[in-house]
N, C-alpha and C positions, 0 to 999 in steps of 0.2 A: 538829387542832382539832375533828375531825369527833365523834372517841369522847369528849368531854367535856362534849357534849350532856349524857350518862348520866353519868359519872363524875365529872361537876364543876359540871354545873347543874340535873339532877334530882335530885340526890342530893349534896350537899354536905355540908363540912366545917363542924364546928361549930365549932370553933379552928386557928386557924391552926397547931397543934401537932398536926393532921390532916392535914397540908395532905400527906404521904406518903402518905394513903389514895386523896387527889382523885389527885394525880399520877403515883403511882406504879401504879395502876390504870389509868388512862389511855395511859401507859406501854406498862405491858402490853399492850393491847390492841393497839395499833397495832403492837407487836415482834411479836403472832401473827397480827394480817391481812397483815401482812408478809409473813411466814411460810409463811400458806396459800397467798399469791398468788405467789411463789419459790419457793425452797428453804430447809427449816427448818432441815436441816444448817447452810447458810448463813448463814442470819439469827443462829441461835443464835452461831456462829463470832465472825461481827462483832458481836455481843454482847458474847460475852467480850473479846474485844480490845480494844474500849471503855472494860470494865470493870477490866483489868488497865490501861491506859497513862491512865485518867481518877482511877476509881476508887480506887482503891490509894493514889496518891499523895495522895489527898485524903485517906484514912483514914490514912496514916500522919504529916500535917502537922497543921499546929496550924487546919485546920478541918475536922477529926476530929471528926465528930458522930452518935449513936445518927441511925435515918430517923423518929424520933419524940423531939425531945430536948425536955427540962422547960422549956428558958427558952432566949431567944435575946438576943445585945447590941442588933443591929438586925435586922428584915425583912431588907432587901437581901441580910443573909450567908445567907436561910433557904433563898433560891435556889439548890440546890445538887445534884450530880451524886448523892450520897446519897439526899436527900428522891425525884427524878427516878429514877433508873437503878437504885439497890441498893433502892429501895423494890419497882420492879414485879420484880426477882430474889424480894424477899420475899413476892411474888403470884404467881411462877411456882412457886416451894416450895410454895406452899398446891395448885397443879394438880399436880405433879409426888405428891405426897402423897396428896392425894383421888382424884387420877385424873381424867378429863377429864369424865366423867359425873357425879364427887359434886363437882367444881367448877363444874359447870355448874346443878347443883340449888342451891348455894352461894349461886351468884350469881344466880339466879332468886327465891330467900327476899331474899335481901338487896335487892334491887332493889321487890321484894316490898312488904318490911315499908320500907321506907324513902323512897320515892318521892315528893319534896318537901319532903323533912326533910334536917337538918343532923345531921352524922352524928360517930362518932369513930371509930379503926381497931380499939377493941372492940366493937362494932356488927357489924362485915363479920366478924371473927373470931366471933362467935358465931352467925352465919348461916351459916358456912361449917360451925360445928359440929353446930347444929343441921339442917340442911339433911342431912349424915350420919351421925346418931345418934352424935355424939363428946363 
């Protein structure tokens, strides 16, 4: 609950069809101070394992959902291992891709330009670009 300070109440979701940027950033965070404070081999391992015996099955059932989908029946179902888990996978792609320094400048713009504002996951996407000339 500690990293949500920043990912979920400085900087929040403007719709709850966001709600993958609050959590799935939050996420993240805590799977790499994890990380730093273990072993990353580690962390990463029990990651995937997670994500293959959680994940998977959710994407292949009927609550199979984009981690940003147009429309929901209720809230209750938006709670989901997707939104959660394959969201911050979708925020370790953006490091694994920039690299640790143009995700770090990323998330210093974004943090930046958005600091008590209600946000959408094309916001953090285009601070991530901009942040390194993409």
């Amino acid at each position: 609950e500690y990293f949500h300070n920043w990912t979920g109440n400085r900087v929040t979701c403007r719709d709850w069809f966001q709600l993958t940027l609050k959590e799935g950033l939050t996420v993240f965070r805590d799977q790499s101070f994890s990380a730093a404070m273990n072993s990353a081999a580690v962390k990463k391992i029990e990651d995937v394992i997670f994500i293959r015996s959680v994940q998977f099955p959710e994407d292949a059932g009927p609550m199979q959902h984009p981690i940003r989908p147009d429309s929901v029946i209720a809230m209750d179902n938006f709670y989901t291992s997707t939104v959660y888990r394959k969201g911050a996978r979708v925020i370790d792609m953006y490091q694994t891709l920039l690299g640790e320094e143009g995700f770090r400048k990323g998330t210093d713009l974004y943090f930046q330009r958005h600091d008590g504002q209600a946000v959408t996951c094309d916001d953090f996407r285009a601070a991530m670009a901009d942040a390194n000339g993409k």
